[in-house]
N, C-alpha and C positions, 0 to 999 in steps of 0.2 A: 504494500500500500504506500509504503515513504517514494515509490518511486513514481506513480502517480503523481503524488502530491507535489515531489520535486519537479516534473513536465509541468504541471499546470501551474506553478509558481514562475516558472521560469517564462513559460509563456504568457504570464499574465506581464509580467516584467519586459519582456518583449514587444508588448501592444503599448506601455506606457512609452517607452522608447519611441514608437514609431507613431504616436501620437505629439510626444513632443517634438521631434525630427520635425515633422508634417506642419508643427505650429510655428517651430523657428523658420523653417524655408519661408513659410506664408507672411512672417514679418519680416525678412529682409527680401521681399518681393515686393511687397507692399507696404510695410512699415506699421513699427508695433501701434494696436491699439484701432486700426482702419477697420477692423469688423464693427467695432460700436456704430459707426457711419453705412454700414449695408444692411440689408435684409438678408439677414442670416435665415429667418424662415422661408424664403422663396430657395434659400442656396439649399437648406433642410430637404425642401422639397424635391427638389432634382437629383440630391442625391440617396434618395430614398425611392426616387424611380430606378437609377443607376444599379442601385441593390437590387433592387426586384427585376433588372434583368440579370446581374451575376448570380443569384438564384436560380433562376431557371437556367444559366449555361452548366451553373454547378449541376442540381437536377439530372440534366441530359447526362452529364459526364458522368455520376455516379450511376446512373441508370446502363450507359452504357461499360461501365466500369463491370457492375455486377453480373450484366447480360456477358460477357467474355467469363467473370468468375465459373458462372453455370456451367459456360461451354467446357472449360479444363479440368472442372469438376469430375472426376473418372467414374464413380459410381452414381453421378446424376444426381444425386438424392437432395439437393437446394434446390427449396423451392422458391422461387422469386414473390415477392409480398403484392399482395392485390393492395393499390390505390386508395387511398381511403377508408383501407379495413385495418385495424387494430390488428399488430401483429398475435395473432392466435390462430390455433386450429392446424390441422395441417397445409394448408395452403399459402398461412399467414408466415411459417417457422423458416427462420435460417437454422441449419443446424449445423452443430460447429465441427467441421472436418466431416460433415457429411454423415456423422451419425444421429440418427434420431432420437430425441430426448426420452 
């Protein structure tokens, strides 16, 4: 479990990083303090449309990520999760390495 804990600390420390990187660039582009002067809610806006399309590239690529897992899967036995359904049941379950739970 500490090594969990040590990835997700680490990575939490790496998002702070690359939010202030992202904050310094923004003020020596534009100079400290020019946000209070914009509409940060319309910038909110567009990039929260931006998300919602790397979401869906992500989406496809895991989608296609797992559709190849299936394929090299040698005894078949992952099942891919139906859309919308609670992973339950047999049709919902990954099973790990292929053995059923």
């Amino acid at each position: 479990m500490s090594e969990i804990a040590d990835k997700i600390n680490e990575y939490s420390r790496e998002f702070d990083e690359r939010c202030f990187h992202k904050h310094t660039l923004g003020e020596e582009k534009y100079g400290p303090g020019t946000w209070l002067g914009i509409d940060t809610i319309e910038h909110a806006l567009d990039e929260v449309v931006d998300m919602g399309n790397y979401i869906r590239m992500t989406y496809i690529k895991l989608r296609l990520l797992q559709d190849g897992l299936v394929r090299i899967q040698t005894d078949r036995s992952t099942a891919a999760p139906i859309a919308g359904k609670e992973m339950l049941g047999k049709q919902g379950t990954l099973f790990q390495g292929g053995m059923p739970e």
